[in-house]
Backbone as ProteinMPNN parsed JSONL, in Angstrom:
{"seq_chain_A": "XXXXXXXXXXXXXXXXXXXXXXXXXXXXXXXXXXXXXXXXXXXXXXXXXXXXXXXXXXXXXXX", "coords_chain_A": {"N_chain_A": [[-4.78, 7.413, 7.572], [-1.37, 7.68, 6.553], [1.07, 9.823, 4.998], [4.258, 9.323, 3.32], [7.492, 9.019, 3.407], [9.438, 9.578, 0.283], [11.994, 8.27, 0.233], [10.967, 5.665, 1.235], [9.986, 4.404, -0.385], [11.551, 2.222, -2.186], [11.992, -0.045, -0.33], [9.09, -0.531, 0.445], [8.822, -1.565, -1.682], [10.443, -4.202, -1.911], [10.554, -5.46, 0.443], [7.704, -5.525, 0.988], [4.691, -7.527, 0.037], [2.843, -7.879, -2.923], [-0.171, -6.424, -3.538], [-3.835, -5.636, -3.53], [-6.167, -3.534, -2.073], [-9.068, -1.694, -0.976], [-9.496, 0.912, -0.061], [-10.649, 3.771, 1.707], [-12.993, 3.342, 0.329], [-11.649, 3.341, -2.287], [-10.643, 1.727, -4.685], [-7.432, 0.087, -4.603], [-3.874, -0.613, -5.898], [-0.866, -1.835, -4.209], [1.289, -2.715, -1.617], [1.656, -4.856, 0.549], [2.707, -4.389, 4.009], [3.768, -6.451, 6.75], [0.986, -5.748, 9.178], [0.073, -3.235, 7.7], [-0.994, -1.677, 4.886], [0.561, -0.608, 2.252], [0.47, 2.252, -0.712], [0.633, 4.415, -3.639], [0.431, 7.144, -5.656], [-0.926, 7.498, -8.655], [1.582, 8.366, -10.416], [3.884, 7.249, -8.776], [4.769, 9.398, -6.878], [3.771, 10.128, -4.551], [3.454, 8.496, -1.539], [1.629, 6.388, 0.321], [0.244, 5.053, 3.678], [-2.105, 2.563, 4.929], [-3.406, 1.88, 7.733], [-4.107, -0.904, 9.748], [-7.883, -1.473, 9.976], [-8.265, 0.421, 8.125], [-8.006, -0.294, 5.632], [-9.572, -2.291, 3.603], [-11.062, -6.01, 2.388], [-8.691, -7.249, 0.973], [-6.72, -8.435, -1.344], [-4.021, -10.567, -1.909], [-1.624, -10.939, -4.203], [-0.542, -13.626, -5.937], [2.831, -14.491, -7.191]], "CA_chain_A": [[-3.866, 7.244, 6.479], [0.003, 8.338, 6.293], [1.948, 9.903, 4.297], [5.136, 8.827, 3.989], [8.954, 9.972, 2.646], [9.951, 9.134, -1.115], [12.646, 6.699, 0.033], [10.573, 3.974, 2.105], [9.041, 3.151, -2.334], [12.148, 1.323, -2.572], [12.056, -0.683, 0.622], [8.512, -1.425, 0.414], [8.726, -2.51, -3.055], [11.605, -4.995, -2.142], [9.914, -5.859, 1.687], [6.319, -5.784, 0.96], [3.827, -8.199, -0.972], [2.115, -6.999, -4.139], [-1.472, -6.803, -3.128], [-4.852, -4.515, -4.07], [-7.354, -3.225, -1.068], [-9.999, -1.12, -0.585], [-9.063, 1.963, 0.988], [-11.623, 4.753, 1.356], [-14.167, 3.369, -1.044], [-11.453, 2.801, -3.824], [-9.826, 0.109, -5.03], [-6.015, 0.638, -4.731], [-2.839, -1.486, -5.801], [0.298, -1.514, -3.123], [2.055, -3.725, -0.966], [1.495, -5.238, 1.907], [4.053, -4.801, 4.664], [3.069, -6.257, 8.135], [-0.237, -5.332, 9.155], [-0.272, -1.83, 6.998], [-1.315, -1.344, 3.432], [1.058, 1.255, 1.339], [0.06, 2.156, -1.757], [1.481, 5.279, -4.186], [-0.525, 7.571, -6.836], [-0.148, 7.185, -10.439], [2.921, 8.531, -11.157], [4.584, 6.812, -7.808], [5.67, 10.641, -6.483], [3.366, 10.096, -2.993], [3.379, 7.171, -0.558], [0.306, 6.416, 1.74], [-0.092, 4.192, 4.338], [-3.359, 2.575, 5.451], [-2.971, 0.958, 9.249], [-5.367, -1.625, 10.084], [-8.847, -0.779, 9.793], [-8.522, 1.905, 7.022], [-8.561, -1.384, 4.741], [-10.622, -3.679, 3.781], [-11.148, -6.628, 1.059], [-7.126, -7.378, 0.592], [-6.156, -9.517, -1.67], [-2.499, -10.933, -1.938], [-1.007, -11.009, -5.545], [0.175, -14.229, -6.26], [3.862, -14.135, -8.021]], "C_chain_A": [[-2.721, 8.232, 6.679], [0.818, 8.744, 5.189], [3.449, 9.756, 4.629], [6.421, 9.321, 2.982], [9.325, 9.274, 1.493], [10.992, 7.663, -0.793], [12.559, 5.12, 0.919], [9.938, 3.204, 0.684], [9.946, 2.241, -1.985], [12.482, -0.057, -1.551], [11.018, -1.533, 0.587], [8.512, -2.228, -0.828], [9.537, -4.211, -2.921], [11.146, -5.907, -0.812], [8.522, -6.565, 1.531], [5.995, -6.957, -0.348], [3.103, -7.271, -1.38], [0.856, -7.429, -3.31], [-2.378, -5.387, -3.631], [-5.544, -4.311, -2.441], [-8.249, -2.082, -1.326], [-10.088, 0.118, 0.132], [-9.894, 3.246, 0.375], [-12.728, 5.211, 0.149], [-12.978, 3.303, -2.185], [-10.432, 1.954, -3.64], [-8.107, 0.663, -5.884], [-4.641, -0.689, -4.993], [-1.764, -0.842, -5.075], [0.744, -2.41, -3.068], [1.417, -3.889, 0.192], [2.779, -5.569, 3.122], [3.448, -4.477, 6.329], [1.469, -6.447, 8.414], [-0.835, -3.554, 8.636], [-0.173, -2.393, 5.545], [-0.547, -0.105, 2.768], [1.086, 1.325, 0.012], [0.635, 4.173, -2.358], [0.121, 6.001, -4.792], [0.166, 7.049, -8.144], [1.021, 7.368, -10.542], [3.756, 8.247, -9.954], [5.329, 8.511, -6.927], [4.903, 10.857, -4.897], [2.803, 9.089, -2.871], [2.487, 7.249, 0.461], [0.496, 5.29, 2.066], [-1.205, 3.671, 4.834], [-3.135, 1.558, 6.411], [-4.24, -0.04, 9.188], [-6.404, -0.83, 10.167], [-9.475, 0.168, 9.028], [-8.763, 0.992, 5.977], [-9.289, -1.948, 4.542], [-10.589, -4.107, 2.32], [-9.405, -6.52, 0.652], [-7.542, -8.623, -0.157], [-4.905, -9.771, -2.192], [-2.25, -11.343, -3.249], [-0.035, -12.375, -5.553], [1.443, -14.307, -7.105], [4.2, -15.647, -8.809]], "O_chain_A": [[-2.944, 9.416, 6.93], [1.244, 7.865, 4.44], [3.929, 9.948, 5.746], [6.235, 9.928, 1.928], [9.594, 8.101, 1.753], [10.906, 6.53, -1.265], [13.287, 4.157, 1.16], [9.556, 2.041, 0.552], [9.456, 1.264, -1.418], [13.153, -0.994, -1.983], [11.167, -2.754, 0.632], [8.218, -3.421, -0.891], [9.268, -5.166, -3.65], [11.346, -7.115, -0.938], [8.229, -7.727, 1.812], [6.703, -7.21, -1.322], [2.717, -6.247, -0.817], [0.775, -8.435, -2.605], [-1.852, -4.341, -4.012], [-5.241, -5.206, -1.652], [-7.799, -1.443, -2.277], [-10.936, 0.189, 1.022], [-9.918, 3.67, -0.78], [-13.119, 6.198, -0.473], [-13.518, 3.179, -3.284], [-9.661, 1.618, -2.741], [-7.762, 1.206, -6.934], [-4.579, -1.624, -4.194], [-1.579, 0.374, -5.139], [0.843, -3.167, -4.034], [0.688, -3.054, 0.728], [3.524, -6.548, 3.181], [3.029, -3.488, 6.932], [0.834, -7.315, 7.815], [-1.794, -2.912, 9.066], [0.541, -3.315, 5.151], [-0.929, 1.066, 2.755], [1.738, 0.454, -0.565], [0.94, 5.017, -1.515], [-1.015, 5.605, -4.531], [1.213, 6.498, -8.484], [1.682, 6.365, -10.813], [4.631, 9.111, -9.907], [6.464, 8.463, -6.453], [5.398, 11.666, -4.113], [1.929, 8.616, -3.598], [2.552, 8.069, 1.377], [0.842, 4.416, 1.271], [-1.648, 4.584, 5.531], [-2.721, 0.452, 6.064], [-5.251, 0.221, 8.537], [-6.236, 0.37, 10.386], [-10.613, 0.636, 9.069], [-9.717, 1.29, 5.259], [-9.958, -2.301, 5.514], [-10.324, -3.406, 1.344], [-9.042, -5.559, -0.027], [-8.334, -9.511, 0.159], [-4.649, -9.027, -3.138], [-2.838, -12.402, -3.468], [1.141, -12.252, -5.211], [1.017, -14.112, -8.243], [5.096, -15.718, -9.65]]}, "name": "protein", "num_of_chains": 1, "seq": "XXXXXXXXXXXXXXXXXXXXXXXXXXXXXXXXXXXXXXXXXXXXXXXXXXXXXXXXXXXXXXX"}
């Protein structure tokens, strides 16, 4: 898992699909951009990445 710089939120938000996964035993909402998972904390102030394999159980947020 990556951390990643404050202004890729607004990229993936606008790039990525809404989606939930599984990342290190908990159940996280993000995006999906590519084959990586990036997902925020509560108050959106740090950006993680989870590469293939750190995921599991995706599911894609219908809009």
């Amino acid at each position: 898992m990556d951390l990643l710089t404050e202004d890729i939120a607004e990229h993936v938000k606008h790039q990525g699909r809404q989606a939930s996964a599984t990342v290190s035993g908990r159940r996280r909402s993000g995006f999906l951009v590519g084959n990586k998972f990036v997902f925020s904390d509560q108050a959106e102030l740090l950006w993680m990445q989870a590469g293939p394999g750190e995921f599991r159980e995706l599911r894609i947020w219908r809009k």
